[in-house]
N, C-alpha and C positions, 0 to 999 in steps of 0.2 A: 432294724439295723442288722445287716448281715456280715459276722468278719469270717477273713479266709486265714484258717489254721495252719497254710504250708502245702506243699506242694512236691512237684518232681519236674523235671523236663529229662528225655534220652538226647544223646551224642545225635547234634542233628548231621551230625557229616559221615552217618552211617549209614550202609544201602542193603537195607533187611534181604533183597532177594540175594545179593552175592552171601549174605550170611548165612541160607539156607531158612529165613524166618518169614512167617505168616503174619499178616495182619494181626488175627490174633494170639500171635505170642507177643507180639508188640503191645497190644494192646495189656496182656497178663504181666505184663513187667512194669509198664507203667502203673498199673493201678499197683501192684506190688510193693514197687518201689515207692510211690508217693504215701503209703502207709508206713510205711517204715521210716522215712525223710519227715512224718508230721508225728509219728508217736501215736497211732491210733492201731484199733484193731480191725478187723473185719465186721464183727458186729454190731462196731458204733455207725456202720454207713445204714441210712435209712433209706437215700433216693440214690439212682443214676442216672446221670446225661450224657452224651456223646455229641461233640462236638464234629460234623464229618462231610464234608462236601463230595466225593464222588469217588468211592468204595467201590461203588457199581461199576466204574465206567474202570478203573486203571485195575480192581482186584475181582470183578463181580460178584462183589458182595455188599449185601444190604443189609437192614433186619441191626443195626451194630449195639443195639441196648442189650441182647443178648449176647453179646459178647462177657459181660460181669456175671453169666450163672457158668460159664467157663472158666472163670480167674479162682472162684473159690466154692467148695459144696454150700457153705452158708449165704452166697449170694443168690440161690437157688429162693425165686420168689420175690425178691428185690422188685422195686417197680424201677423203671427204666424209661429212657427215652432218648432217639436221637433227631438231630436237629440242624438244618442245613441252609444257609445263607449263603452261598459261596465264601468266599476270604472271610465272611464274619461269621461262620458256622457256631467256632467253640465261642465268642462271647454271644451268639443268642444262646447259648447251651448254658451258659453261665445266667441269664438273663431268665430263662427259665427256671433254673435251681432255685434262684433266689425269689424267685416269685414265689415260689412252693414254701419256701420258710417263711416270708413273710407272709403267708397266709397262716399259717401254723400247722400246715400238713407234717412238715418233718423237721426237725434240729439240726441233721447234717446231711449235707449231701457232696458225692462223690462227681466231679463232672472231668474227663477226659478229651482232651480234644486230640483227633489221630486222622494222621494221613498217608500214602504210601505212593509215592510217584515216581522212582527212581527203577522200576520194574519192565517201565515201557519204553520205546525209541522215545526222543525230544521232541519229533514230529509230531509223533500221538499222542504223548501229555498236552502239547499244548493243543489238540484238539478236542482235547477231552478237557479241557481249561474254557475250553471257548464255551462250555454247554452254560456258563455264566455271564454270557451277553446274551443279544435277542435273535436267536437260533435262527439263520435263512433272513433275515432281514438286515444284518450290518458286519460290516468289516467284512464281508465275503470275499474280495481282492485279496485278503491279506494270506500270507502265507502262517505266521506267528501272530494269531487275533490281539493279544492282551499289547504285545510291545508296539503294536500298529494302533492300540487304543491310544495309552498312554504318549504316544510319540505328537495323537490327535489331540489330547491335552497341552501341551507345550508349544504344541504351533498354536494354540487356543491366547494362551499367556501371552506368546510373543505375538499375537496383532491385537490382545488388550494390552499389556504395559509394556511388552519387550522382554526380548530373555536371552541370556549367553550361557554356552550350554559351558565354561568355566563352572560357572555356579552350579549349574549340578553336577559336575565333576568335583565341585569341592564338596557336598551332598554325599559322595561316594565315598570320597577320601575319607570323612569320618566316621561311617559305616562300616568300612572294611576295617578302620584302624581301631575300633570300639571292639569289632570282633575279635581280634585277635586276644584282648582282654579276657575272652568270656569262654572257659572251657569246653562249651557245648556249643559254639560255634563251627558252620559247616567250613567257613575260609578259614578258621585262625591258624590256619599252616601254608595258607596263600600269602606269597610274595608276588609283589609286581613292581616294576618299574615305572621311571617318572613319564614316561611313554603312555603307559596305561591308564592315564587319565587326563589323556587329549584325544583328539578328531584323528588321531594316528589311525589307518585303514588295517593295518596290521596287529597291531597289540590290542585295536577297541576299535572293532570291525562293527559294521552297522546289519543291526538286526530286522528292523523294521522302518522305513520315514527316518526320524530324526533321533532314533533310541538305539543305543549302539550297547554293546556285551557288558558296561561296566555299569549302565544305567538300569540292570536289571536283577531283582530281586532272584535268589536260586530256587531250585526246582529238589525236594527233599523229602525224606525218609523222615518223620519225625512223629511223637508224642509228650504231650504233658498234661499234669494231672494238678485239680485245686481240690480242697475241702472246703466249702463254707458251712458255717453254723450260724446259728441264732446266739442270741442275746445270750439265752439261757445257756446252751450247748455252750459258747465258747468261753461264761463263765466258770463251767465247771471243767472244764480243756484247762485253765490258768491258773484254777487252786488246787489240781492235783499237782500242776508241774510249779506252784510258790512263787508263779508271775502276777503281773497286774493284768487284770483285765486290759487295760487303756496301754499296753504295751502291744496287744497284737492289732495288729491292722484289718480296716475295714474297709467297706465299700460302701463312700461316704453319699457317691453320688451316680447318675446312671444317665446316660440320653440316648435314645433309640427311634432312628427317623427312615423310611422308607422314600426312592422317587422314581420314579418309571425306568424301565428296565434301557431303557432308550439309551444311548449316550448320546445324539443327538438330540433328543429332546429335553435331557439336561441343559444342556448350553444353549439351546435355544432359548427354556422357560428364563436363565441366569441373564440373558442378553442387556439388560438395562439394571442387571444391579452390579453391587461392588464386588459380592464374591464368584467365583465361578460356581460353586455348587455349596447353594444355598443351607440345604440339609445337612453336608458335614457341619456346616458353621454352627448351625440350631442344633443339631447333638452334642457341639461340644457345649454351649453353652447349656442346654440344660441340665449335663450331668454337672457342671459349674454352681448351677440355680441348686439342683437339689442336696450339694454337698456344701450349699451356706457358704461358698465362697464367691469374690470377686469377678466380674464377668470376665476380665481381664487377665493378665497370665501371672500376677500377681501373689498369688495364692498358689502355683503351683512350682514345683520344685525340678522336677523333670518328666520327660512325655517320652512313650511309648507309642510310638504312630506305623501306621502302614505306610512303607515303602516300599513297596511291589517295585516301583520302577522310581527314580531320581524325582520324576516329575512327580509323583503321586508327595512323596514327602515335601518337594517345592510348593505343593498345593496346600498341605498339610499346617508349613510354617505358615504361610497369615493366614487360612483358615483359624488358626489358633491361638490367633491375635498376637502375637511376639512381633509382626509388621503390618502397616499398613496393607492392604490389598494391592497383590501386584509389585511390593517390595518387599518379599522373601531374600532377595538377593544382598541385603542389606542386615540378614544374621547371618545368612552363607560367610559373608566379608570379615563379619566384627570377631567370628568365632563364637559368637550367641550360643550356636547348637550342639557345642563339643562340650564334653564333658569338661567340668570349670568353668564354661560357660555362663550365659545369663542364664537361658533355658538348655540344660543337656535334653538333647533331642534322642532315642536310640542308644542309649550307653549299653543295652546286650549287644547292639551292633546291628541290632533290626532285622527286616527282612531280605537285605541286601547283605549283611553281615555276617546274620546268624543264622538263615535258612528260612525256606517259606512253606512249611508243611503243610498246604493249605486248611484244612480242618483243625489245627492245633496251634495253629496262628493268635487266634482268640485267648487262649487261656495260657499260651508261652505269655503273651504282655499281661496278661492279670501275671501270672506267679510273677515276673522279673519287678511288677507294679511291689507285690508282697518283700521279693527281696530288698527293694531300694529303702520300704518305708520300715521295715526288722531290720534295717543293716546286714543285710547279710547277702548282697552283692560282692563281697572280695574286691578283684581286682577291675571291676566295674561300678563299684560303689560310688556315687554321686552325694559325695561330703556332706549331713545335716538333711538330707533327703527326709520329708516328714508326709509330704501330700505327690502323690504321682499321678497324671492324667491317662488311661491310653484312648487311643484312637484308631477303631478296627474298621475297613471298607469291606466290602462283598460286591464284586463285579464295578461297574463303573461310576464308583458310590450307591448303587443302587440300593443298597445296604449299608447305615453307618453307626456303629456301637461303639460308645465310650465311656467310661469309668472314670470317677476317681476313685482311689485309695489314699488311706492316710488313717494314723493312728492317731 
């Protein structure tokens, strides 16, 4: 069993190069900061992970485990590692850590997940975004790779069940309105009008095919930082501080599935079953199987999912069982996915709300997983929240890691 002791995430509506800041000072204030936010010190960390998808490509720089014998002289020696899945970098970085504990290498480990993309034109990020589909072989027409993917998932939906792009506008709507909630959200000082979440060419101009500016997750300056411990570690974490063990939250269950870099060959191999991408659905459900709960959404309380674009989180709802397959459109409607909801979907406001830092993506939804099930979400808190899912993709699911948590 492995629980997570608390965490950090920075201001993701901040853009370190207008601040005069480096990667690694970004990096030196998260881990900072997340020691101080958990009550530990420098010498209780044993391991480090880094959660980071392309350093090289927006800052050119690599090598990022050495970044924690910078943060402090005692880190000097630390074993380290980083670790790269596109959009799911920091939870295999998390996946890793916890693999090291439960073997009994170490008790606690430090994993940060960081990313820096607000440094370069919008043109270049997103071609330095692209190096996460299959380089020279797909989407080469497209001018914007990722919103020409995702726009190809939606026309995918609408000639298996139909789709109206309402429903992923109402998908938006409570994304950006969750954000605003969430102090470290990049919009929550975005206003828009009722304009701005229709097929208006003006206010919600099209970016790609059928994905248009309000359908898309942002482009962000961000870091965030977990600790997990062992059994033992987080015992002795809750009787110096005169808590219960079974007050802090763990990480009950895990599912980690791989499927060809293709995105045609997704939907190809998908073509005669019920879900479009088969492997989301088998990650979620095994991290389900191995946290002893119901295959069903029964057992969980609120989800944390990748919303890169509208469609990706329309995938997400019946991947995640809350609809039949291909009736997602049917918690759009009911209110299912807003907070109060059946299932709150995204109450940090996601990655449409709160920013897409791509490396730090992974372990923003574990920590906000941590806040929901400690209570200590604030003005995002999800009432009675005890068991949280997330749900992280890397490229065009080619990548799918998901968690549960729950105390």
């Amino acid at each position: 069993m492995v629980y997570v002791l608390g965490g950090w995430q920075s201001d993701f509506a901040a853009n370190w190069n207008r601040e005069g800041r480096e990667l690694a000072d970004a990096f030196a204030e998260a881990v900072g900061e997340g020691l101080a936010a958990a009550g530990l010190d420098v010498g209780d960390v044993e391991t480090g992970h880094v959660g980071n998808f392309a350093a090289e490509l927006f800052v050119g720089q690599g090598l990022l485990g050495g970044m924690f014998g910078l943060v402090h002289p005692d880190f000097d020696g630390l074993p380290t590692a980083r670790h790269e899945a596109a959009c799911a970098s920091g939870s295999v970085a998390i996946l890793a850590a916890t693999a090291e504990i439960e073997a009994g290498r170490y008790d606690l480990a430090c994993v940060v997940g960081i990313e820096q993309m607000r440094n370069v034109p919008g043109q270049k990020a997103a071609e330095n975004l692209g190096a996460a589909a299959w380089a020279g072989h797909e989407f080469q027409d497209a001018r914007f790779l990722w919103p020409r993917a995702f726009s190809d998932l939606a026309d995918e939906y609408d000639r298996r069940y139909g789709l109206k792009y309402e429903h992923l506008m109402g998908i938006a709507e409570v994304n950006f309105a969750n954000g605003k909630r969430n102090p470290n959200a990049q919009t929550r000082g975005w206003n828009f009008g009722p304009e701005a979440f229709t097929a208006d060419e003006v206010a919600n101009p099209v970016v790609e095919g059928r994905t248009r500016k309000q359908d898309c997750g942002q482009v962000t300056d961000g870091s965030a930082v977990v600790f997990l411990a062992s059994e033992r570690r987080a015992r002795e974490y809750a009787d110096k501080r005169g808590i219960a063990l079974e007050s802090i939250p763990r990480i009950k269950g895990w599912g980690h599935r791989s499927a060809p870099i293709s995105y045609a060959r997704k939907v190809e191999a998908s073509r005669d079953e019920p879900y479009v991408f088969p492997q989301v659905r088998r990650a979620i459900l095994d991290a389900r199987a191995r946290a002893g709960i119901a295959p069903d959404v029964s057992g969980i309380d609120a989800v944390e999912t990748h919303d890169c674009f509208t469609a990706t989180e329309y995938m997400a709802i019946d991947h995640l069982g809350l609809t039949a397959p291909g009736e997602s459109w049917k918690a759009v409607e009911a209110g299912d996915i807003a907070i109060g909801g059946r299932l709150p979907i995204n109450p940090s406001g996601g990655l449409i709300g709160t920013g897409h830092p791509v490396g730090a993506t992974g372990v923003r939804m574990l920590l906000d997983a941590w806040k929901q099930t400690s209570g200590r979400a604030d003005n995002y808190q999800v009432e009675g929240a005890k068991t949280v899912q997330t749900l992280n993709i890397g490229g065009s699911t080619t990548t799918t890691v998901s968690f549960v948590v729950g105390t």
